[in-house]
C-alpha positions as CSV (number, residue, x, y, z in Angstrom):
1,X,-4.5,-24.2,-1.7
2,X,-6.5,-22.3,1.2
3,X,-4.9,-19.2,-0.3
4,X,-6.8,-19.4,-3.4
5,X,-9.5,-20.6,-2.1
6,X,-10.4,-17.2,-0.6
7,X,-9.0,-14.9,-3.3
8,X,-11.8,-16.9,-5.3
9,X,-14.3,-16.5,-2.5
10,X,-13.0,-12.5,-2.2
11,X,-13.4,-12.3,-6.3
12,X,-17.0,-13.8,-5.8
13,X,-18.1,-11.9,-3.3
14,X,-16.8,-8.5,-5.6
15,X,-18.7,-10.1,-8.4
16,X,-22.0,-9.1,-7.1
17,X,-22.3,-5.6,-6.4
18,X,-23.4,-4.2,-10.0
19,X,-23.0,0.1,-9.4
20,X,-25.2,2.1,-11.6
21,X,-26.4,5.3,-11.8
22,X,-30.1,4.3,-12.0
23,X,-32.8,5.5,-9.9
24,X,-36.7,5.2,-9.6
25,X,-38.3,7.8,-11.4
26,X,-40.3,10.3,-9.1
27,X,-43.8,9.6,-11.7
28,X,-43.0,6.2,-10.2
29,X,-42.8,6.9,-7.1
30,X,-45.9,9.6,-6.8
31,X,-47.6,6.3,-8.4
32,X,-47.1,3.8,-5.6
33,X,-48.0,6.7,-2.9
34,X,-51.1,7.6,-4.3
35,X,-52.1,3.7,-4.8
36,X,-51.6,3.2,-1.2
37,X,-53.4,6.2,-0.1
38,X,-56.3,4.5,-2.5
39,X,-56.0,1.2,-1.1
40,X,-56.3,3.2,2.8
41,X,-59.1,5.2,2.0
42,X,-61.0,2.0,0.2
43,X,-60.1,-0.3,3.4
44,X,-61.0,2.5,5.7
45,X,-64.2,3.7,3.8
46,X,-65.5,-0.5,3.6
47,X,-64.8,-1.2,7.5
48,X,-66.9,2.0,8.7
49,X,-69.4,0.9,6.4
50,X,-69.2,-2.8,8.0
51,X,-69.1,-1.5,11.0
52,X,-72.8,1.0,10.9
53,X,-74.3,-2.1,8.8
54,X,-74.3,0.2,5.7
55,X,-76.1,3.4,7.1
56,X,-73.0,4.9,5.7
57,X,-72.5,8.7,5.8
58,X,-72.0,10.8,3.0
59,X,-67.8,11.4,3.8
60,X,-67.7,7.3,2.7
61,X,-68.7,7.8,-1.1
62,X,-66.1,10.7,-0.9
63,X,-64.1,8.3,0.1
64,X,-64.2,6.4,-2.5
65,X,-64.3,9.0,-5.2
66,X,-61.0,10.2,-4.5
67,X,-59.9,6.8,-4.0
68,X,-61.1,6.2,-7.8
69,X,-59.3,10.2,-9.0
70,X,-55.9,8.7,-7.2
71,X,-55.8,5.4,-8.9
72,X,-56.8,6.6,-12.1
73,X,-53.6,9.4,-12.1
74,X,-51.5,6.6,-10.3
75,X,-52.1,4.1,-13.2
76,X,-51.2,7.2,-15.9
77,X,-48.1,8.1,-13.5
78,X,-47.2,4.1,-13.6
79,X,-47.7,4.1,-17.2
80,X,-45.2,7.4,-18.1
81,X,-42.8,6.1,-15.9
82,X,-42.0,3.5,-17.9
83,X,-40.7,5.7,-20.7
84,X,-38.3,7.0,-18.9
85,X,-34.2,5.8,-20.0
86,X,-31.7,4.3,-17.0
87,X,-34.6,3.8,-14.3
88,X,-35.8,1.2,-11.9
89,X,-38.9,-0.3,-13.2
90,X,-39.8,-1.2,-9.8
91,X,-41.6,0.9,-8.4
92,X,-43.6,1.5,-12.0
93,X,-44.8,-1.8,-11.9
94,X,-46.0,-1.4,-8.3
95,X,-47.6,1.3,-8.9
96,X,-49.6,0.5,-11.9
97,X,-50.4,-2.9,-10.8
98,X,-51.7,-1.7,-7.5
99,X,-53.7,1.4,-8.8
100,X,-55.4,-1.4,-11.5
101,X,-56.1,-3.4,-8.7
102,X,-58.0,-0.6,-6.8
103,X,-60.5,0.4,-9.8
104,X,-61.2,-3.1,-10.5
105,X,-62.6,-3.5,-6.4
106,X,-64.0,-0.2,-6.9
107,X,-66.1,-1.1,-9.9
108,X,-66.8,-4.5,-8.5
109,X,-68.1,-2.9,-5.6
110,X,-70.3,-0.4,-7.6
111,X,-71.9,-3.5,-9.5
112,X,-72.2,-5.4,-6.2
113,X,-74.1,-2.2,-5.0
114,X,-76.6,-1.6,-7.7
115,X,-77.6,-5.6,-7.9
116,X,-77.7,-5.2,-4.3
């Protein structure tokens, strides 16, 4: 009885491990980078601004410019990525979802700003 009790727990344990020969896709991957390096620069670009009560230097709307160029190629690098065969849609999702994210604060900040 103990004996096939742990060739069942062995044969379970076995069960799993699922090998493929997926892998994230590098669109996907380039994606989720440049979202972060959005969501930095955003984060970075608002605190300095908190910080000098909104005497804010030119470098800050740079900033956020390029913050708004990355997310808009991250969200069209998410997007292709899904089209590719065999791939872990991961990283695709991240990617998109986070680069959305980003141009929705941007554009609620730029209607926050000219009410403002």
């Amino acid at each position: 009885m103990k004996r096939a009790s742990r060739k069942l727990a062995k044969t379970k344990r076995r069960a799993n491990y699922k090998f493929t020969n997926k892998k994230h896709p590098v669109k996907a991957i380039s994606s989720t980078i440049l979202g972060c390096v959005s969501l930095f620069g955003i984060i970075a670009a608002i605190y300095l601004s908190f910080l000098q009560r909104g005497d804010t230097k030119p470098g800050y709307g740079l900033t956020g410019l390029l913050a708004v160029i990355f997310s808009v190629t991250g969200v069209v690098l998410g997007a292709l990525s899904f089209r590719e065969r065999d791939s872990f849609y991961v990283l695709s999702w991240v990617g998109t979802i986070l680069n959305g994210v980003i141009l929705i604060i941007v554009a609620l900040l730029f209607v926050v700003g000219l009410q403002g």
